[in-house]
Each structure stands twice: as C-alpha cells, then as structure tokens.
C-alpha positions in Angstrom: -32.8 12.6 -5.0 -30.3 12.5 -7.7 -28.1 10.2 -5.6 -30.8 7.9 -4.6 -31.9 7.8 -8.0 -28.5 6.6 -9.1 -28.2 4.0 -6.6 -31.6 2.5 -7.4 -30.5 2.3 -11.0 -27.2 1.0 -10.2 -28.8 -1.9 -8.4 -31.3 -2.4 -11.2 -28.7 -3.1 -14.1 -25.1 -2.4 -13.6 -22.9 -6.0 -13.1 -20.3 -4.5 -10.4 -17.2 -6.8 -10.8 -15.7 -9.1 -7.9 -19.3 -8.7 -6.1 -21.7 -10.7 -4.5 -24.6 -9.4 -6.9 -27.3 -10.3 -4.1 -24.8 -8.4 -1.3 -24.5 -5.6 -3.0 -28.1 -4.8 -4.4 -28.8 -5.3 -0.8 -25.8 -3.0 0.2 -26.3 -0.3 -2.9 -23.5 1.5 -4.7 -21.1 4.5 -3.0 -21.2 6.7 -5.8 -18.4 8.9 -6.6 -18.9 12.3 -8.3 -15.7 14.1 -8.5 -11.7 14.0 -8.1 -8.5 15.9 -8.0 -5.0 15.0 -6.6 -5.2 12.0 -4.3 -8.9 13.1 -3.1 -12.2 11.8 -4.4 -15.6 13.0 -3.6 -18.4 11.0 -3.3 -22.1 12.5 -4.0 -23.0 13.2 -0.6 -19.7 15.8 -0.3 -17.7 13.0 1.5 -14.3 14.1 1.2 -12.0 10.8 1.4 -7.6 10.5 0.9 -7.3 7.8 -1.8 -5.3 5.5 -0.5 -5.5 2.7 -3.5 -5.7 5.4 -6.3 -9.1 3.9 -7.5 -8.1 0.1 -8.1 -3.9 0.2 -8.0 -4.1 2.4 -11.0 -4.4 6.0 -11.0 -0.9 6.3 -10.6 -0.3 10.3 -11.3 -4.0 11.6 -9.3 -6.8 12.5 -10.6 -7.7 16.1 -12.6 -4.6 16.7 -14.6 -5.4 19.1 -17.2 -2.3 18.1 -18.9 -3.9 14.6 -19.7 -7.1 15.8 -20.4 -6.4 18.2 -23.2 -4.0 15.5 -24.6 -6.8 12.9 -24.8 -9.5 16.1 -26.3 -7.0 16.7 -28.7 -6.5 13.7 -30.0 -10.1 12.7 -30.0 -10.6 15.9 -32.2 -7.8 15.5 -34.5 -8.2 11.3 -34.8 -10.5 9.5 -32.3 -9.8 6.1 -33.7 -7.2 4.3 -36.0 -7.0 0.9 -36.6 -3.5 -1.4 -35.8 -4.6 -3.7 -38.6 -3.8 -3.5 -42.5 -0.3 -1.9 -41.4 -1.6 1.1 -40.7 -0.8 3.2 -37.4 -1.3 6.8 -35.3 1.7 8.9 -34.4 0.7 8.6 -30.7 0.9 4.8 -30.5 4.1 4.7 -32.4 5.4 6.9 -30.0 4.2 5.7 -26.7 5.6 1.9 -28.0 9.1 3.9 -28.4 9.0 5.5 -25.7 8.0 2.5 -23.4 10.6 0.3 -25.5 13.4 3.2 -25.0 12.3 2.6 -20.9 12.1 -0.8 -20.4 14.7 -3.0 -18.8 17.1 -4.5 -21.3 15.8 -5.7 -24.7 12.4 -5.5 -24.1 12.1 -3.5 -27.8 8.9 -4.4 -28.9 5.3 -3.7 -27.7 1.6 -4.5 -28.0 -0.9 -2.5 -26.9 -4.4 -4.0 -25.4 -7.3 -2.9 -23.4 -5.9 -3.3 -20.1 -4.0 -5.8 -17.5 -6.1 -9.4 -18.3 -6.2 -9.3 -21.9 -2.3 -8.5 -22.0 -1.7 -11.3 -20.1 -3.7 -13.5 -22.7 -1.9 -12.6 -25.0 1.3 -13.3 -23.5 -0.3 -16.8 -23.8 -0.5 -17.0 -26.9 2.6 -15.3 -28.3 4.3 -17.9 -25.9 2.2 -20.6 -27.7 3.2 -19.4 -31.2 6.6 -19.0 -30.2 7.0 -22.7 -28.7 5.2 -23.8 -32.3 7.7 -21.5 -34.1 10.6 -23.2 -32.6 9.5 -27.1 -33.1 8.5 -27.4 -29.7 4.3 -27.2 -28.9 4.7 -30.1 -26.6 6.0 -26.6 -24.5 2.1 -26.1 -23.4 2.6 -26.3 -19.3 2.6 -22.8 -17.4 3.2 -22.4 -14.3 2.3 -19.3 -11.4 2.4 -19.1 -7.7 0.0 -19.3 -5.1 -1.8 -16.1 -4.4 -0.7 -14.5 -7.7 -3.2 -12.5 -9.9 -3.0 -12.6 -13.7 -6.5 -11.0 -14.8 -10.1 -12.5 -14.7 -10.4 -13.3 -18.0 -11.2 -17.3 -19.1 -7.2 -18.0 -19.5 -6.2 -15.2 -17.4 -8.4 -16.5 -14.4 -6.5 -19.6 -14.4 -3.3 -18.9 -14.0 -4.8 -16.5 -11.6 -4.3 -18.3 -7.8 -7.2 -16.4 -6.1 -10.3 -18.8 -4.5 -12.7 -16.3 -5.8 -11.8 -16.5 -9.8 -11.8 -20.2 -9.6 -14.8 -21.1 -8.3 -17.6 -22.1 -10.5 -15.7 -21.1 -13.5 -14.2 -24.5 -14.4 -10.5 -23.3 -13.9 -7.3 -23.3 -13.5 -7.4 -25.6 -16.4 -5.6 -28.4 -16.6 -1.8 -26.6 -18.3 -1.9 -24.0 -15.6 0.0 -25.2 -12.7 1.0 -23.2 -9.3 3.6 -23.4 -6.7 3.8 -22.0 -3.1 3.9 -18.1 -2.9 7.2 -17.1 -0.9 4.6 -15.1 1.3 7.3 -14.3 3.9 5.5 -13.6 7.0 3.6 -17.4 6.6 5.9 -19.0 4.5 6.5 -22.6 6.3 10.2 -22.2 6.4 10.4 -19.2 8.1 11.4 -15.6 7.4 15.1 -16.0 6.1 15.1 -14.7 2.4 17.9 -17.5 1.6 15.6 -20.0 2.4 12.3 -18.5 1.3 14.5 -18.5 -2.4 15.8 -21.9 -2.1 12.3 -23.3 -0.9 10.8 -21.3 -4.2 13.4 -22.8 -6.4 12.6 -26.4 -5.1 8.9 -26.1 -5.6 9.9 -24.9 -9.4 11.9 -27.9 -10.1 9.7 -30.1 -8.5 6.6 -28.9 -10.3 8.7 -28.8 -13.5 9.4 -32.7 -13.1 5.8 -33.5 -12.3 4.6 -31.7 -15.6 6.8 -33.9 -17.6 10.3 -32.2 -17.5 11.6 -29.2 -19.0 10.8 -29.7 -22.3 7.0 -29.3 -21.2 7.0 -26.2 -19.6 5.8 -23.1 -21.7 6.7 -20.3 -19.0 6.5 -19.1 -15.5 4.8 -16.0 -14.6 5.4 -13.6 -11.5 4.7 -10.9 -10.0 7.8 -8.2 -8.6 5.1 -7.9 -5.8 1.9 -10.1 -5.3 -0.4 -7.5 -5.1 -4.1 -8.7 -4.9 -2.7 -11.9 -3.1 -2.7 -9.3 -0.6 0.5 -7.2 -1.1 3.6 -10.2 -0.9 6.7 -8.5 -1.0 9.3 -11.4 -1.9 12.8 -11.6 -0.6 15.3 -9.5 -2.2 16.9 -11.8 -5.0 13.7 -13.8 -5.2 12.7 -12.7 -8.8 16.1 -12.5 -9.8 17.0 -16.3 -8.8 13.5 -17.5 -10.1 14.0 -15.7 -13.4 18.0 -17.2 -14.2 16.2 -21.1 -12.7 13.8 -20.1 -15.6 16.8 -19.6 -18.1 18.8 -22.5 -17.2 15.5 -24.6 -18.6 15.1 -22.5 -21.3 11.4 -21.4 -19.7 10.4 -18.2 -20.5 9.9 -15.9 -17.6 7.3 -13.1 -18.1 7.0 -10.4 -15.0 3.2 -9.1 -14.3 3.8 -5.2 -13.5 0.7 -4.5 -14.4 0.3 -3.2 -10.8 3.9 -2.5 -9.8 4.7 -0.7 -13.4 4.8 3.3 -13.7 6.2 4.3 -10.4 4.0 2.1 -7.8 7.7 0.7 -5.9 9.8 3.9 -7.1 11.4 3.4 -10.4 8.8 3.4 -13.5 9.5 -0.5 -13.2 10.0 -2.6 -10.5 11.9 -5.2 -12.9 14.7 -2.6 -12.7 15.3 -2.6 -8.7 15.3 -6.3 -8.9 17.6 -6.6 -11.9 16.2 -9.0 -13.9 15.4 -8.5 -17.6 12.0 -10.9 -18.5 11.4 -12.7 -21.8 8.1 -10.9 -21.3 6.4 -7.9 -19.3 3.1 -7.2 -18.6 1.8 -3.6 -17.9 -1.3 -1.7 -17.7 -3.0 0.8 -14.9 -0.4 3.3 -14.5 0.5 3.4 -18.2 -2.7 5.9 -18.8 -3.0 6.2 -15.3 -6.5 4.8 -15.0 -8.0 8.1 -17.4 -8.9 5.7 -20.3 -8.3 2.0 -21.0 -5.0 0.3 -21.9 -2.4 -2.3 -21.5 0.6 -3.6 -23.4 2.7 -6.5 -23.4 6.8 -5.7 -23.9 8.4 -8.6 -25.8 12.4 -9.1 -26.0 14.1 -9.2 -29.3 14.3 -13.0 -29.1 11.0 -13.9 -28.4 9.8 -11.1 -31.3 12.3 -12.2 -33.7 11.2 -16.1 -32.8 6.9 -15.2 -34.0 8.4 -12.8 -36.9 10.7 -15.5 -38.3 7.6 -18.3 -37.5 5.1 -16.3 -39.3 7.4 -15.5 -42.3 5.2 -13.8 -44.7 1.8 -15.2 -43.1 0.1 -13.2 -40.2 0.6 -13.6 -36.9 -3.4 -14.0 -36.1 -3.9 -12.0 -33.0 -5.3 -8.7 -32.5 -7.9 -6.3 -30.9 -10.3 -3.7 -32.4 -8.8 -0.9 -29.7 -5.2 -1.9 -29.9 -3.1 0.6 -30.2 -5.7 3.0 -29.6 -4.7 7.0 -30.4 -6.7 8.4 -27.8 -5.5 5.9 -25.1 -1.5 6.2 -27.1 -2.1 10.1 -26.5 -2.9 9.9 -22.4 -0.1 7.4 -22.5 2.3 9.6 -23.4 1.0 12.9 -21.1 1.1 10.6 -18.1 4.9 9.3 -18.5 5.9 13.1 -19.0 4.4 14.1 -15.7 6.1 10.8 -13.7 9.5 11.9 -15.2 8.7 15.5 -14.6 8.5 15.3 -10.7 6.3 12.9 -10.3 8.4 9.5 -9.7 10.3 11.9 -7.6 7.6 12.7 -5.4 6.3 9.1 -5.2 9.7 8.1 -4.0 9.2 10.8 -0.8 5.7 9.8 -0.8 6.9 6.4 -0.3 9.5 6.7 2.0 6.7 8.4 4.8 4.0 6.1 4.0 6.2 3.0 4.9 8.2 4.9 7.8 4.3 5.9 9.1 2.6 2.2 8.5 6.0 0.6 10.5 4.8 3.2 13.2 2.2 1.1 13.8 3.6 -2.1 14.6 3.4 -2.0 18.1 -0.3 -2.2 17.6 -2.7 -4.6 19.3 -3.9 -6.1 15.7 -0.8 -5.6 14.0 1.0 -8.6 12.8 3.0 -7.5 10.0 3.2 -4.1 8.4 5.1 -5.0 4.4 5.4 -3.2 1.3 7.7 -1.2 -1.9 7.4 2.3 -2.7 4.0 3.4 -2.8 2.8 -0.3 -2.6 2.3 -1.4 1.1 0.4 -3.4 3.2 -0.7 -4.0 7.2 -1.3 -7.6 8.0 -3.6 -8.1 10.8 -4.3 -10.8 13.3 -5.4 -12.0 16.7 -2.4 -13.0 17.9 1.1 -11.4 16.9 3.3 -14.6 18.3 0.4 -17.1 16.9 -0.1 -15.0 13.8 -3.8 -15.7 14.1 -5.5 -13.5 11.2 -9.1 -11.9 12.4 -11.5 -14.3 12.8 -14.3 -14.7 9.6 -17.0 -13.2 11.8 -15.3 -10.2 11.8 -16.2 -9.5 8.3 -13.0 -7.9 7.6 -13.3 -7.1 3.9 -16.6 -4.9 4.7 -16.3 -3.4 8.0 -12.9 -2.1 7.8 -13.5 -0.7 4.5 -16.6 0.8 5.8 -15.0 2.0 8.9 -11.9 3.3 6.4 -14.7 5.2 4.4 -16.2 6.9 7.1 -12.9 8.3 8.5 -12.4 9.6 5.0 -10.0 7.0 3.3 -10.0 4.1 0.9 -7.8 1.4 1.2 -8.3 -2.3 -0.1 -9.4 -4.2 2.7 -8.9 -7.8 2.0 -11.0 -10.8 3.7 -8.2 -12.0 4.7 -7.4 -9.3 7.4 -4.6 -7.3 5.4 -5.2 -3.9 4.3 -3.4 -2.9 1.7 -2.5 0.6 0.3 -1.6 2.3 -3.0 -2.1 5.9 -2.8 -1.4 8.2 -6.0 2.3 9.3 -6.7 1.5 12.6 -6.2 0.5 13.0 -2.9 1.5 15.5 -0.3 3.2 14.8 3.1 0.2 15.9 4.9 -2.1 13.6 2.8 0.4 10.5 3.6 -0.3 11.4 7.1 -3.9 11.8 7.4 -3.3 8.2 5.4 -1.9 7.2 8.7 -3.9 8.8 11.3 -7.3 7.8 9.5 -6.1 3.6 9.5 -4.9 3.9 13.1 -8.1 5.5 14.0 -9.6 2.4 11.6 -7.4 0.1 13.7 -8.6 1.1 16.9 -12.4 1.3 16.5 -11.5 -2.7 14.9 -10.1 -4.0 18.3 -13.0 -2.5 19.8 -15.0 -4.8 17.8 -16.5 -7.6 20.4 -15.6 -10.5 17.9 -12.5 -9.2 17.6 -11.8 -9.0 21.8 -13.2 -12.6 22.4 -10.7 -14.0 19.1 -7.8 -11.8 21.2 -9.0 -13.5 24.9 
C-alpha cells in the first residue's frame, strides 16, 4: 500500500526530469528505498547491481558511514555559511585547496556551485568578464561539438548538442555554435584516430572563420569523453590537439568532467591521462559523490588573475546562495579521502574487468561496437555489424532494454539510440562487475529475440 501510495503521489505532482510527463504518469515511478555498495533496492525488495551509479555520479557507492557522519557533523556544528561579504567555512576552504593542490597544472582557483549545469554557466560568464576585462567583448562566439552535453539549464542547454534540450526551448542561441563529434565508430572519415583529429581540427578552423575569425570566438568546450552523447570515446591525442588549436587562437579551452572527474576513467581526472592543462574545468557528481549537491568550476591563474585585475576593487557580480556550501564542502572532502584511500585503486581493477567483460561480448549478434575509459563504457548496438544499422525506432530501445536490464537486476543507461552505456560505482567487487556482464548479455539475448528486432536483422 505504501508503495502504491507513493507512486500515485508521484504521478500527481513530482516534475521527473528528461521525461515525457504524459509517458510517465501513464508508466508510474520505480521507487527506490535503500542502498549500500553498488546495490540499490527498490520498494518491492528488487535487488539490482548499479551499473550507472544513479545518474554518472555516485562515484564511491552508496552507505558510507564515513560521509555520513562528515555531513551530520557539520550540519550540527554549522549547517550553512554564506561565500558572500568575504566570509567563509573551514570545509570549503579546504575542499577548494585540496581540489586546487589536485588539479592538472595551474588550475589554482575554484568556485563552488550547485551541481554540473550551473558550473558550466558560470564558466560563461567568467569567460564573458574575462574577454571584457581584456578589451575584447566582440570575443562572444562559443563553440561545442555535436552530441556533447553541457547541463539543461537556459545557457547550458545550448551549448548542449542533444535533440531533446533543444526542442521547444528556443535554443542553441544564436553565439553557441557546434562542430562534428569525432564519434569514431560513425565518424564519416573512418576509424583512423589521425584523421578523426585532423577532420576535428578542420571543422574548428572552419567554424572559427564562419563566426567571424579568431578574434570572435570566446571558447571551445569539450568533453575528455562524450558521455550523454552516448559514451564517445575520442581518439587518443584528440583533446590534446583540439586544446593547443585552441591556444594558437588564443581561444579558451574549458574541459567538462563533470562526468569523467573523480575516478570515472581511472585517475581522479581524466584531463591528466590526456595531458592537457584547460583554461577552465568543469566538475561535479563525483565531487560529493551524488550524497548532497555540488559543482565547482577550476580556473587557471591567467584567467583568475585576468577577472581579479578587471574587477579591481569593484565586485565581480556573480554568485549563489549555496556556494561554497559547508555541508556539501564537508562530504567533499570525506569522499576524495576514500578515492585516495583504495578507492581509485579499486576503480582502476574494476575497470580493467568491466571493459575486458563488455569486449567479451563483441561477437554478439546485436553488437556493433563495445567503447569506453575506466569505469566509463558503452555497447553500441545495431542491426547490422558491416552496415552499422542501429535498432530500428520500433524497437523502443530506450524503455525495453532498460526494463529488460531492471528485471534481470541491473541499471544501465539505455539510450534511444541503441547504445547502452555503463558507469558502475568505483567500489565495486569482481563478482558484482560480472553479474554486470552476465545480466546485459542475458539483456542482449532476450533483445534479439524481440520480433522487430529479427525482421530489422532479415
């Protein structure tokens, strides 16, 4: 009764996000009621292996008393403290160190928001500010790629290159430009990472000419690893030759690891495996590991020193109620002792099997293209393998192989695209990575038994 009850008020008045609101009153809500390690429970007693660590975030796995009694702690010694009017809480001063002490090159100073989207605003406007600073505002062109994912709020959404945030909403707007994804596995010039990079660098010139020229051009965004695009892993040398095109133009490059931060490819940034040092980052999700809100953007010396100088001894006029919130600063800091206290260690091993076990796979009927970094991975599937003919629409792949998933007791991110992607919690165990790939093949199977799916395939 309880359950029911729940899921009749859940269709009544909570706004899901990313939803058909019609589908899913009609569909009602799966409602979860408990947690630890990589396993969640729903309120039936469903027992399921979280393979996306609730949406790319929970990073360390749920139910770590650690984090909990840092966040009770601090919520009884000082629940709330304001960034404004210069004043601060140890735990935020700390976590900003601690992050700055960690991140790649001089990527010194931080600050702190609610989560990914509203970190990536303000990336826009610090670059504004710091294009105004330095003489320049006619610098008001940015420019993504295809399939990328930069939040869902009104700026955010635009340089967002997802079908779904666009429509109806009256973006991109007209200074958010994209080029092609390098999307290796469709990429029109084939699979050889020399050309996927020169092809990339090509569309970046040419879209910087079109805009005007290279005094236009505010800053390019990217992700190490496109992940709701639908888990694009780029050639190696991709981000770095994008990012040194982006400093010969004197374009500021800011890298999005708001899903590929704290451990999600193996090192607590992916920035670091590919070498690059950005003018800006971008974090979130793993930073608290989803247990309470927060994001942060990472500036460089330059671009801080550019806004401080600017501003002089005006204020720079951005800022949130919750920035730099204690409670949030407090979790911070419990969740990056447990990744450098085993955990990254373990996500590294954890890695290692899940993509060893998902490349098992590939001689699979459906299998077109098994991809992915770490603990950051992906099956593409199609029709066809030599074609590379993705599922056909009827098949409803977005719902019934996330249904299908469920039922076998795992959650994965099933795209409508055909691709399933994966992003289980650092801390799983070897036998949890396995029954992650016994329950998708099991998935995979009872899909090709699917009678759309055999007349797309005939």
């Amino acid at each position: 009764m309880l359950s029911n009850s729940l899921i009749e008020l859940d269709r009544a008045h909570l706004v899901h996000p990313v939803a058909s609101y019609r589908g899913h009153e009609a569909a009602g809500a799966r409602v979860l009621a408990s947690a630890k390690g990589a396993i969640v429970t729903d309120a039936s007693g469903h027992h399921l292996v979280d393979g996306f660590a609730g949406l790319w975030c929970v990073n360390a796995g749920y139910g770590h008393e650690s984090i909990v009694e840092a966040a009770a702690r601090q919520m009884r010694q000082l629940p709330y403290a304001t960034g404004y009017f210069s004043l601060a809480s140890e735990p935020a001063i700390r976590l900003a160190a601690a992050l700055a002490e960690r991140a790649p090159g001089d990527l010194n100073h931080v600050y702190f928001t609610l989560g990914g989207s509203d970190a990536v605003d303000s990336t826009v406007r610090f670059i504004h500010y710091y294009w105004h600073a330095r003489g320049q505002p006619q610098r008001d062109q940015f420019i993504t790629l295809q399939q990328g994912y930069h939040g869902s709020s009104t700026v955010g959404a635009g340089l967002t290159a997802l079908p779904a945030f666009h429509a109806n909403f009256g973006v991109p707007l007209n200074w958010q430009h994209k080029i092609p994804s390098h999307y290796p596995y469709r990429n029109p010039v084939g699979s050889d990472p020399e050309a996927i990079i020169a092809a990339s660098l090509a569309a970046l010139q040419a879209k910087i000419a079109e805009v005007g020229g290279p005094e236009r051009v505010a800053a390019f965004y990217a992700e190490p690893i496109q992940g709701s695009g639908g888990v694009l892993v780029p050639p190696d040398g991709w981000m770095k030759a994008m990012r040194e095109r982006c400093r010969q133009y004197g374009i500021l490059f800011v890298a999005d690891e708001v899903i590929t931060g704290f451990g999600r490819t193996g090192p607590l940034f992916a920035c670091t495996d590919d070498d690059i040092v950005p003018d800006l980052m971008t974090v979130a999700k793993g930073l608290t590991s989803g247990y309470v809100p927060m994001g942060a953007v990472l500036m460089s010396d330059h671009v801080y020193g550019v806004i401080a100088d600017g501003a002089g001894a005006s204020a720079v006029g951005h800022g949130y109620t919750y920035s730099a919130h204690p409670v949030s600063a407090a979790v911070g800091l419990a969740v990056l002792d447990l990744y450098e206290n085993g955990l990254l260690e373990n996500g590294r091993r954890a890695g290692a099997r899940l993509m060893a076990g998902l490349r098992a796979l590939q001689d699979h009927p459906l299998v077109g293209e098994v991809r992915g970094r770490g603990l950051l991975a992906a099956i593409e599937l199609v029709t066809d393998k030599e074609k590379k003919t993705p599922l056909p629409a009827s098949a409803e792949p977005s719902r019934r192989i996330f249904d299908r998933a469920w039922a076998n007791g795992l959650v994965i991110r099933a795209f409508p695209t055909g691709v399933l992607g994966y992003a289980p919690p650092l801390c799983c165990s070897e036998i949890e990575i396995d029954d992650i790939i016994e329950r998708t093949a099991r998935t995979l199977d009872q899909t090709l038994a699917d009678p759309d799916v055999r007349q797309a395939m005939a």
